[in-house]
C-alpha positions in Angstrom: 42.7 -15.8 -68.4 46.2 -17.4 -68.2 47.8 -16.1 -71.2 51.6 -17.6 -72.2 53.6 -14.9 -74.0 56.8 -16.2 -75.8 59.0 -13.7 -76.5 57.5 -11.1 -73.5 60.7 -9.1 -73.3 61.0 -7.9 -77.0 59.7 -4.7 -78.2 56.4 -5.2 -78.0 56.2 -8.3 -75.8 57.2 -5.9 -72.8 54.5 -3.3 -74.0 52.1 -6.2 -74.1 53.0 -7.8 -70.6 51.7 -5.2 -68.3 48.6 -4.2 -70.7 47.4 -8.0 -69.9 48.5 -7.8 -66.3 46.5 -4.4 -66.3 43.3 -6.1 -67.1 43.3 -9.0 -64.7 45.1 -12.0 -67.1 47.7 -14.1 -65.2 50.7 -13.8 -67.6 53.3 -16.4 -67.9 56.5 -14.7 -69.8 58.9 -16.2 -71.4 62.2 -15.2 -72.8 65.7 -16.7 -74.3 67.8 -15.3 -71.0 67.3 -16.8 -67.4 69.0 -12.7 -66.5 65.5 -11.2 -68.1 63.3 -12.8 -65.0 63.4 -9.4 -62.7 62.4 -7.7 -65.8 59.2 -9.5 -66.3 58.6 -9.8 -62.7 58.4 -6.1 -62.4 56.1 -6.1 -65.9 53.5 -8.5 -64.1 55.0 -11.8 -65.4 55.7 -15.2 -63.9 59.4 -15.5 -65.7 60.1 -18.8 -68.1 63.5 -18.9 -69.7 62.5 -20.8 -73.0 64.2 -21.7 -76.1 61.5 -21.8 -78.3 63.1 -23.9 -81.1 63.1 -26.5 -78.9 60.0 -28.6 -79.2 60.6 -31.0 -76.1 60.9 -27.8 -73.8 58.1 -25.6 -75.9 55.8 -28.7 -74.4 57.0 -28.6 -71.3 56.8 -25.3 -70.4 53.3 -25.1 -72.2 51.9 -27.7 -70.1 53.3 -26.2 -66.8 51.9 -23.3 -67.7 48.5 -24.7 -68.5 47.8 -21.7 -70.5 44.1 -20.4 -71.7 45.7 -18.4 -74.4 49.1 -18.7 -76.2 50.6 -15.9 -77.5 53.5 -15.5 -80.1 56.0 -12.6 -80.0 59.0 -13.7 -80.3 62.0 -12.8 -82.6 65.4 -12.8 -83.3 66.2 -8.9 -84.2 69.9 -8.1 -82.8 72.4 -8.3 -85.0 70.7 -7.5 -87.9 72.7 -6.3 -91.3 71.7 -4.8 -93.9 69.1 -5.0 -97.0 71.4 -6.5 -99.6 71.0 -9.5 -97.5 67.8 -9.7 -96.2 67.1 -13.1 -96.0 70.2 -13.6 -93.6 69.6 -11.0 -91.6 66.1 -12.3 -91.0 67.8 -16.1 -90.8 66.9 -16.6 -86.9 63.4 -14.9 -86.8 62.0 -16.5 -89.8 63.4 -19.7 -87.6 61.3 -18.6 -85.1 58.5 -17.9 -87.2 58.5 -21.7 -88.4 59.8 -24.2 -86.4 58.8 -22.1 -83.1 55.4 -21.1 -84.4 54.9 -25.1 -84.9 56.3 -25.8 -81.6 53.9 -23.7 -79.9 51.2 -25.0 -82.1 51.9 -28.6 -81.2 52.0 -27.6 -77.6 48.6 -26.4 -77.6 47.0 -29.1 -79.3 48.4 -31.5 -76.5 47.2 -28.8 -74.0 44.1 -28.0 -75.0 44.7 -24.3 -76.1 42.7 -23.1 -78.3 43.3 -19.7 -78.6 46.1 -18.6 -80.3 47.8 -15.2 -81.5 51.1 -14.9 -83.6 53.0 -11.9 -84.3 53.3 -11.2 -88.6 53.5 -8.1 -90.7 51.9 -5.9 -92.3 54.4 -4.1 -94.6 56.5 -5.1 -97.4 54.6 -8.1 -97.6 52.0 -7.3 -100.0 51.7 -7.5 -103.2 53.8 -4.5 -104.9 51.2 -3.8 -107.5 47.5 -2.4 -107.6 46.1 -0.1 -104.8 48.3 1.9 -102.5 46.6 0.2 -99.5 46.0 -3.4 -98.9 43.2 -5.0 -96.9 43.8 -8.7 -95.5 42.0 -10.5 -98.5 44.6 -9.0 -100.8 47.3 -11.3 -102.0 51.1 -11.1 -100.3 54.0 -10.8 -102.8 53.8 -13.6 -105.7 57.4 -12.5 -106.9 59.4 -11.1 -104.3 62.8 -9.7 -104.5 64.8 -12.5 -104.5 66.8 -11.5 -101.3 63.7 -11.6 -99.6 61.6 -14.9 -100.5 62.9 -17.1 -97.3 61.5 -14.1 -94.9 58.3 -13.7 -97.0 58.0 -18.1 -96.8 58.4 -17.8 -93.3 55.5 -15.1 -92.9 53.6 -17.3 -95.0 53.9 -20.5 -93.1 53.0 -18.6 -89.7 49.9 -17.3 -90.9 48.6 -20.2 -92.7 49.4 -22.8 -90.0 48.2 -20.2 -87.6 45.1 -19.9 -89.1 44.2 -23.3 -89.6 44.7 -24.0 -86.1 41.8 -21.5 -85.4 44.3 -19.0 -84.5 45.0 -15.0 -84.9 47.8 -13.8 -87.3 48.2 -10.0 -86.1 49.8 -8.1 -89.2 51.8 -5.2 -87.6 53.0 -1.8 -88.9 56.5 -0.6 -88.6 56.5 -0.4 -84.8 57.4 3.2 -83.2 57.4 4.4 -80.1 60.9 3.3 -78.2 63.0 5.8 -76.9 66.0 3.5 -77.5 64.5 3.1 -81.5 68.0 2.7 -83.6 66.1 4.4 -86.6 66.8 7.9 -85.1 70.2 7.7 -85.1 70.2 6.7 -89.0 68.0 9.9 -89.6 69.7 12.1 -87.4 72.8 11.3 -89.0 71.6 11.2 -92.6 72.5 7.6 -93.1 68.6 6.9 -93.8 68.0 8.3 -97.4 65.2 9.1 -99.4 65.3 6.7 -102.8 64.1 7.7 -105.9 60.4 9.2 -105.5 60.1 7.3 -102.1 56.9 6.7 -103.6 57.0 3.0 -100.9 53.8 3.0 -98.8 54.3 1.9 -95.5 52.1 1.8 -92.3 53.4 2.2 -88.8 51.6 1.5 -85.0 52.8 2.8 -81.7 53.6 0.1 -79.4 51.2 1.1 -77.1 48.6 0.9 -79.7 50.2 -2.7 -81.1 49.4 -3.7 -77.6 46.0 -2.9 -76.8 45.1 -4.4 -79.9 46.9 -7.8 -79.0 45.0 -8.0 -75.6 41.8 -7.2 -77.8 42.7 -10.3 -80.3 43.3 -12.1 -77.5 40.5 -11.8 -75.4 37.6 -11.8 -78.3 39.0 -11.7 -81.6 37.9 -14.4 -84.0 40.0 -16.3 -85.9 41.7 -15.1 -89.2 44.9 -12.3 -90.3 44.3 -8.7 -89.0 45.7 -5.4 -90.2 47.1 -3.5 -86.7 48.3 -0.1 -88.3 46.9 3.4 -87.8 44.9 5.4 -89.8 47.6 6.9 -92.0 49.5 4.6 -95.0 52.4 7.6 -96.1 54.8 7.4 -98.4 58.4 7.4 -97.4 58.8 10.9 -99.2 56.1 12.4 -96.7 56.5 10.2 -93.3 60.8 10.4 -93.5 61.1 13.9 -93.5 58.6 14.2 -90.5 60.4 12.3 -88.2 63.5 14.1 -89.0 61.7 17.4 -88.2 60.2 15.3 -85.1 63.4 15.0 -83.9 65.4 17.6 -85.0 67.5 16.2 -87.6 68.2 17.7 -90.6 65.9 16.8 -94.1 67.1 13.3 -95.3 69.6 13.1 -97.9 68.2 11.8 -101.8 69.6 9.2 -103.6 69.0 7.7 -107.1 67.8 4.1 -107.0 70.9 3.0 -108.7 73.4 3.7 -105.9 70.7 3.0 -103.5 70.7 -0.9 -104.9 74.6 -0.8 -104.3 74.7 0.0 -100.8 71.1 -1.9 -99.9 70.4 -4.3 -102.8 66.8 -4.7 -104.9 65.1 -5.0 -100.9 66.0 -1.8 -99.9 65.0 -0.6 -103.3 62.1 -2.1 -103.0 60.7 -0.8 -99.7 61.7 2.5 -100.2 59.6 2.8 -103.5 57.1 0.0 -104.1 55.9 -1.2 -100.9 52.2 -1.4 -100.1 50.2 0.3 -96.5 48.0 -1.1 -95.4 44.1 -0.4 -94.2 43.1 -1.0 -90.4 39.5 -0.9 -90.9 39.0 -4.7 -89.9 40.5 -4.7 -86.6 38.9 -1.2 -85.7 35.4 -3.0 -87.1 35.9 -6.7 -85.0 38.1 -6.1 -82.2 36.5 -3.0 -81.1 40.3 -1.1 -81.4 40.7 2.3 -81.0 44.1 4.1 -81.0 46.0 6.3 -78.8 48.0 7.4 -82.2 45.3 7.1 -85.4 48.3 8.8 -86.9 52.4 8.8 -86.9 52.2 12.5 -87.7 51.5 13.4 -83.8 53.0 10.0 -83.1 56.2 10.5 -84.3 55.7 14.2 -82.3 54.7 12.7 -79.3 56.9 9.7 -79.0 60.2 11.6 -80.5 59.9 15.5 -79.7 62.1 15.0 -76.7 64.8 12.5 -78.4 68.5 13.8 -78.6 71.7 12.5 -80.1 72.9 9.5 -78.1 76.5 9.9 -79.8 76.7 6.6 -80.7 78.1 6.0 -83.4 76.0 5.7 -86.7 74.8 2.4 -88.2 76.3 1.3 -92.2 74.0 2.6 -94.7 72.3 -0.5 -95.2 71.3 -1.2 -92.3 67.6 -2.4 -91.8 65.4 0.3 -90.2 63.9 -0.7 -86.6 60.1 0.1 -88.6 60.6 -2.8 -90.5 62.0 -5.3 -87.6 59.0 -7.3 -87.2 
């Protein structure tokens, strides 16, 4: 197949590249900075510098392309802030995740594409009530911390629009797996604290693991919202510890959930004590997946056992954790 990637030189658009190349796609790559081409030359790419909010060239490029299989991975993640404001940290993304999902949705109508994949999430988005892990049927947030409701809209409109085009809405765990990952240095320097009971569910994937099961979606998966997570859902009170150990930091600090919403507002609160996992049994069951990491535990060993201080300097307390950048 001739599969278009937009956004092939993020996190898991570069891990994604060469698992497509690997299996005999033709890949067409694109990303924001002309500079990136080399980079997704040597992945297996044919480079495309693409501003994806821009419809006219999202058509153009689509078309030149003439694509079997679109898929969208792109996001806006440097820069990012803090918690407290969420919503504005998330401003460019949830862009993305709107007016470039309905670029490249327009594009393939006019193309002829019909097979589409898009990039959501699996985490914080579900409801905060009921069960401790959350299957696809299973309502997102109706009430959302208010810091967060433009990010959770965005998520929203790319799956639904997604989806009615006959498309694939991938929900991803908190991606690990990056030796550069920003999240270590908040842990190793204790700026990443347990709140409250940290009693949050969350679900992570390697991504290697996030990968294989985008080329899966892509290549057979039918259309609807998928789960990609492991086998694990943890609360942050189990999993944060763990990676400290995995990396030899010392235990996380613990703070009460009232100077916890100073520093990182009702979000941060939020995530670190009510969000929901989520269960993988649908993609395992229909895309035929099967992880390289069915758990962070050896994960988080594997990926981070080596890791050591980069002496940069730390991040601010609030800063949002690379596991929840998607």
């Amino acid at each position: 197949m001739r599969v278009f990637v937009a956004g092939a030189t993020g996190a898991l658009g570069s891990r994604l590249v060469p698992q497509l190349a690997e299996r005999g796609h033709t890949v067409i790559g694109t990303s924001r900075s002309p500079e990136k081409a080399a980079h997704l030359r040597g992945r297996g790419a044919d480079p495309v510098a693409l501003d994806l909010l821009d419809p006219g060239a999202v058509r153009d490029a689509v078309a030149a392309a003439r694509p079997d299989a679109i898929v969208h991975q792109a996001t806006a993640l440097a820069g990012l802030s803090d918690f407290k404001h969420f919503d504005r940290s998330f401003a460019q993304t949830n862009r993305l995740r709107t007016e470039g999902t309905d670029a490249l949705l327009a594009a393939a109508r006019e193309v002829g594409v019909a097979r589409v994949v898009a990039q959501s999430f699996a985490g914080w988005p579900y409801a905060r009530e009921g069960g401790r892990v959350k299957i696809e049927e299973d309502p997102l947030d109706p009430a959302p911390v208010p810091a967060m409701r433009e990010t959770l809209a965005a998520i929203r409109h790319l799956e639904r629009t997604v989806v009615a085009a006959g498309g694939i809405a991938l929900r991803y765990g908190g991606f690990y797996g990056s030796p550069d990952d920003a999240q270590l240095e908040l842990v190793r320097r204790r700026r990443f604290p347990l709140v409250g009971d940290g009693g949050g569910v969350w679900s992570f994937v390697h991504l290697d693991d996030a990968a294989a099961a985008t080329v899966l979606a892509v290549e057979h998966g039918e259309p609807g919202i998928y789960n990609v997570v492991d086998d694990e859902p943890a609360p942050v009170h189990e999993w944060l510890p763990a990676l400290a150990a995995a990396i030899g930091a010392k235990p996380p600090r613990r703070v009460p959930r009232r100077l916890a919403r100073l520093a990182a507002g009702e979000a941060g609160v939020a995530l670190m004590t009510e969000s929901r996992g989520a269960s993988n049994a649908k993609a395992k069951r229909e895309l035929g997946w099967e992880l390289r990491y069915p758990s962070w535990r050896s994960g988080f060993r594997e990926a981070y056992g080596g890791a050591r201080s980069s002496g940069s300097s730390a991040s601010a307390p609030g800063r949002v954790p690379a596991a929840h950048r998607a």
